[in-house]
N, C-alpha and C positions, 0 to 999 in steps of 0.2 A: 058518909058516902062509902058505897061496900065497892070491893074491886070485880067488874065483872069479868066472868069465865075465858071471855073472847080475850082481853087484855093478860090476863093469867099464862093460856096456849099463847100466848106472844112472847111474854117473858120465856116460859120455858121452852119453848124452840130455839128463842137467841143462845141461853145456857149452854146448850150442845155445842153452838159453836164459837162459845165464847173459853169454856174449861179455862176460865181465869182463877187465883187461886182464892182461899174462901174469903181474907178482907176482901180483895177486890168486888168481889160478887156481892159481900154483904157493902158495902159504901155504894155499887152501881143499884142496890135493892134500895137502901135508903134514900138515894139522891131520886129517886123514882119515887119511892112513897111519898116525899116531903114535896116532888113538884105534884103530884096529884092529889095532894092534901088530905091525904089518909090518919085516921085516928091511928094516935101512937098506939094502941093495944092491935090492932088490927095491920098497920106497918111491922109491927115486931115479928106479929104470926107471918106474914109474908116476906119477911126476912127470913126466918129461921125454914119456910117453903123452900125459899131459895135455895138456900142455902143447901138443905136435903139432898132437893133436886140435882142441884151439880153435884153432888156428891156420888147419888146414885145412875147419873149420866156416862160421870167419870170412870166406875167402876165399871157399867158395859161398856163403852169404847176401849175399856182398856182389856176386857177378855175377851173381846174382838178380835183386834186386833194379835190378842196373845193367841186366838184360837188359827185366826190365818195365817200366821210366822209359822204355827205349828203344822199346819197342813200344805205350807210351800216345803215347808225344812221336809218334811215326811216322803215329799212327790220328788223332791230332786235326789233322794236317796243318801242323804248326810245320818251320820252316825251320830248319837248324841255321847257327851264327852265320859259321861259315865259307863256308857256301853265298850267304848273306844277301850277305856285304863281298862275294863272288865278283861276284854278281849287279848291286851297288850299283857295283862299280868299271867292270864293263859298261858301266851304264848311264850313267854318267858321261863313258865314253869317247866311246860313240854320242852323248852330246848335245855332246860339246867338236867332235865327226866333224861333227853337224849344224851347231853354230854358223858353224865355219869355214868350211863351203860355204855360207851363208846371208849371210856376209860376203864371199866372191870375187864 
């Protein structure tokens, strides 16, 4: 019995909103192959689907989400922490630059 395509897009749409971590996924893939009586060579490949799958789901929600952190952080005008020391060690230099011309 092969798995059809329709059932396939079912499992991987849950994945998106499951991002359980990989046993989970692989035991909720197996408990799925073994009710729907899937040949074990063919359960394993749809495991190891699975498994891909949240993998590569996980990795775009996660640079999603790192893309829109970075474009609120960007819009509200926040300094990032390395710009900040950049700027701080500046101006630290300029004022040690002022003090000792203030004292020759």
């Amino acid at each position: 019995m092969g798995i059809s395509d329709d059932i396939k897009s079912g499992f991987y749409a849950g994945i998106g909103m499951m991002l359980k971590g990989k046993e989970k996924l692989e035991d909720a893939a197996r408990e799925f192959v073994k009710d729907k009586n899937i040949s074990a060579e063919e359960g394993e490949k749809f495991v190891k689907d699975m498994v891909n799958k949240a993998s590569e789901t996980k990795e775009e929600v996660t640079q999603f989400i790192d893309d829109r952190v970075k474009q609120v952080i960007d819009k509200m005008g926040y300094v990032k922490k390395e710009e900040y020391e950049s700027m701080r060690k500046e101006l630290d230099e300029i004022k040690a630059s002022l003090n000792k011309n203030n004292q020759e």
